[in-house]
C-alpha positions in Angstrom: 0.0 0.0 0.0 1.1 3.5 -0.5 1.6 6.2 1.5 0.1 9.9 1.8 1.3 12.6 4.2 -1.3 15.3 5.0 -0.4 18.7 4.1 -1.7 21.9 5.8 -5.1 23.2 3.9 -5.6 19.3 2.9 -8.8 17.4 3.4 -10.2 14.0 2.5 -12.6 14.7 0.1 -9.2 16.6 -1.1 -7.2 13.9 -0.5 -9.5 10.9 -2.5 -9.8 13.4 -5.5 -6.0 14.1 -6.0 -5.1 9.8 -5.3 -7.8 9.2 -7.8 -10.0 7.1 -4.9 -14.1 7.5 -5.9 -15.7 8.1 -2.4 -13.5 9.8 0.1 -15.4 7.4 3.4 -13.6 4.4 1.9 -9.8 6.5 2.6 -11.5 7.3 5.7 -12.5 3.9 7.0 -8.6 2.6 5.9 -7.0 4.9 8.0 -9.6 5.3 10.7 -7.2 4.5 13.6 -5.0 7.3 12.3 -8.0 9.9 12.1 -9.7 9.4 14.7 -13.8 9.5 15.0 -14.2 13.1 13.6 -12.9 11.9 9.9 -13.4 16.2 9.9 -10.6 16.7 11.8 -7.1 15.3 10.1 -4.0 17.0 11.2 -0.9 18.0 9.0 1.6 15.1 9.0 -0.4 12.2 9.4 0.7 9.4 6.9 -2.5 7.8 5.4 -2.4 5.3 3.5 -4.2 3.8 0.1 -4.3 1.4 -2.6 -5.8 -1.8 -3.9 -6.1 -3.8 -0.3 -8.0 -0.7 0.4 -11.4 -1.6 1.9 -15.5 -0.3 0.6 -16.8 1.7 2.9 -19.9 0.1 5.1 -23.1 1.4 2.9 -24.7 4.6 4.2 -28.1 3.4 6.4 -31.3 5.7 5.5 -32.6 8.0 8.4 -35.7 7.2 10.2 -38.2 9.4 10.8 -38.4 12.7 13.3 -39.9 10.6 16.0 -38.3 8.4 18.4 -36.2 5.2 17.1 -38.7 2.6 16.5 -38.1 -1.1 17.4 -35.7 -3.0 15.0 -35.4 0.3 12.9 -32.1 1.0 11.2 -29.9 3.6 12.6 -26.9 5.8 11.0 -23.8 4.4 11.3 -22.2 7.7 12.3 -22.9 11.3 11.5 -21.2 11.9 8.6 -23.6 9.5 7.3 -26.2 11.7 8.0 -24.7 15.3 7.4 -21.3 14.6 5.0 -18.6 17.7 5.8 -18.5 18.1 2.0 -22.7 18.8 2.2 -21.9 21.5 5.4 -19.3 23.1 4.0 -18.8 24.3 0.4 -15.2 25.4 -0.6 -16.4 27.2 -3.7 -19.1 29.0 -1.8 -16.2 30.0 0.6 -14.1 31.2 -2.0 -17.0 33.1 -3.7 -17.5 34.9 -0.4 -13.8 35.5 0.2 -13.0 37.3 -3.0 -16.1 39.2 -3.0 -15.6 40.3 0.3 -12.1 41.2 -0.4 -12.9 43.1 -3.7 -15.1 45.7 -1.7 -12.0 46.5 0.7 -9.2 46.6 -2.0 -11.1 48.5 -4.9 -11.7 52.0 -2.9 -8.0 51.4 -1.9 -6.9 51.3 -5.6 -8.9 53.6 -6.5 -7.3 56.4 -4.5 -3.7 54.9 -5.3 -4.0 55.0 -8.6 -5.7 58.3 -8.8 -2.5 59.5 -6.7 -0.4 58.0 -9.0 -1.8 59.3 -12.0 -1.4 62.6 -10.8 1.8 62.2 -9.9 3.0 61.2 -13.2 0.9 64.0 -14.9 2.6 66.7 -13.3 5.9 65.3 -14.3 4.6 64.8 -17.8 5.0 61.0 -18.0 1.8 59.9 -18.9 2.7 58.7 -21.8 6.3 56.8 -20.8 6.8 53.4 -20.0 7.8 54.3 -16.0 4.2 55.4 -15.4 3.1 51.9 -16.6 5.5 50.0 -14.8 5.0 52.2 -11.8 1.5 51.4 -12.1 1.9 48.0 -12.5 4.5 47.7 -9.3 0.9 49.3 -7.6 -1.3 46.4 -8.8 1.3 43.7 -8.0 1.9 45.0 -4.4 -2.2 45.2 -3.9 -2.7 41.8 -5.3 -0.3 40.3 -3.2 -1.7 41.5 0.0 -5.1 40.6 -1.3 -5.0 37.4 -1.9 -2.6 36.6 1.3 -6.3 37.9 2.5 -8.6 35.7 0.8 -6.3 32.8 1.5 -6.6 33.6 5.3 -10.0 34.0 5.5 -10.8 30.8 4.0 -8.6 29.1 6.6 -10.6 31.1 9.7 -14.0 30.0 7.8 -13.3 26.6 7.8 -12.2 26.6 10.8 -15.1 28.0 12.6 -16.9 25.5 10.2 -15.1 22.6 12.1 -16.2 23.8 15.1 -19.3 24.3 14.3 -19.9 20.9 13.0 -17.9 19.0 15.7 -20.5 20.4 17.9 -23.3 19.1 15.7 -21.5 15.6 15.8 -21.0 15.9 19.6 -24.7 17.1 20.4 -25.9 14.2 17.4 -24.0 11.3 19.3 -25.8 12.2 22.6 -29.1 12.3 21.3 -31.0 8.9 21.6 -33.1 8.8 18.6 -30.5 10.7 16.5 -32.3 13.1 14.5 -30.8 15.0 11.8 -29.8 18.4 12.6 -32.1 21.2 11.7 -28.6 23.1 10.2 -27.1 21.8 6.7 -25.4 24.4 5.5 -22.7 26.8 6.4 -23.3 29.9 4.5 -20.8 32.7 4.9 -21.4 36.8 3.3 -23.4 35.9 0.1 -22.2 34.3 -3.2 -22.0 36.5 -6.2 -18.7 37.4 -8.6 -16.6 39.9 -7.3 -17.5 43.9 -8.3 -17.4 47.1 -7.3 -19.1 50.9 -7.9 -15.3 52.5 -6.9 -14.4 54.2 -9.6 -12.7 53.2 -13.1 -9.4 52.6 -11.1 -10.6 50.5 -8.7 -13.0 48.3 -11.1 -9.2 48.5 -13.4 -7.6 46.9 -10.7 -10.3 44.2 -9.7 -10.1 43.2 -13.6 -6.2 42.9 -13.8 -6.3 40.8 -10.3 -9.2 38.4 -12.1 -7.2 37.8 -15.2 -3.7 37.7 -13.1 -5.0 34.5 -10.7 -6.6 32.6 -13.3 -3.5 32.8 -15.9 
């Protein structure tokens, strides 16, 4: 069997994708003694490992009713059965929220940058000369920098409070006797829509150039 060392930012779903493995429970259930009972919760440097010997994963059991457990009923066989992480939390909905979030702090900042820039260079008459656009650019690549170092970290601190958040759920779902489905699914940070802003031509100029720059 091979072996995979977790890497900081890595999950399972993650983890199965990139090692080519179908349904991420089945890495989950090989290396379960590794993991722990909160598959959520895998830690950088733990070796996982994966290949052919690599067991299915137990089938998922249907959810009774609201009501108590009735007599011979069939029961989850743990809550990730019953609320997957990938279901609770949404990396693309995450990222959608990041960058538009980010967007409206940045572009009112490169707005009044640029504006002082181009003044600058106007009342040196180099509007027109290859140091304004380089200078200019030098402004975007310093922005950009800083605002993606922002977007990365605030995905990190909304996951994380999503892992607390559904380690609860798993704590409060174990406890309960007839183990009812929480009434929570989804963890929805901001709101989901592509990244804009009414700024000013500079500002909207600078949102465009960082678009195109991360998706080169």
């Amino acid at each position: 069997m091979a072996v995979y060392i977790v890497k900081p930012g890595d999950t399972l779903s993650g983890i199965a994708k990139k090692l080519g493995i179908p349904n991420w429970r089945t890495l989950y259930e090989t290396n379960k003694s590794v993991i722990g009972s909160n598959y959520n919760l895998i830690r950088t440097g733990q070796q996982l490992t994966y290949g052919d010997s690599t067991p299915q994963p137990a089938p998922e059991t249907p959810v009774v009713g609201t009501g108590g457990a009735e007599a011979g009923a069939a029961q989850p066989i743990d809550f990730g059965a019953v609320l997957p992480w990938e279901q609770y939390f949404n990396p693309e909905l995450v990222q959608g929220s990041a960058e538009e979030a980010f967007a409206r702090y940045y572009a009112p900042i490169a707005q009044q940058r640029q504006e002082e820039l181009e003044g600058s260079m106007a009342n040196r008459g180099l509007m027109r000369s290859g140091i304004r656009e380089k200078s200019l650019l030098d402004l975007y690549n310093q922005m950009g920098q800083e605002h993606q170092k922002g977007i990365e970290a605030d995905i990190l601190q909304q996951k994380s409070m999503a892992q607390e958040d559904y380690a609860r759920m798993q704590e409060l779902y174990e406890k309960s006797s007839g183990k009812q489905k929480p009434a929570t699914t989804a963890y929805t940070p901001y709101k989901v829509e592509r990244p804009k802003t009414d700024a000013g031509i500079y500002g909207s100029s600078y949102i465009d150039w960082l678009n195109r720059a991360i998706r080169k």
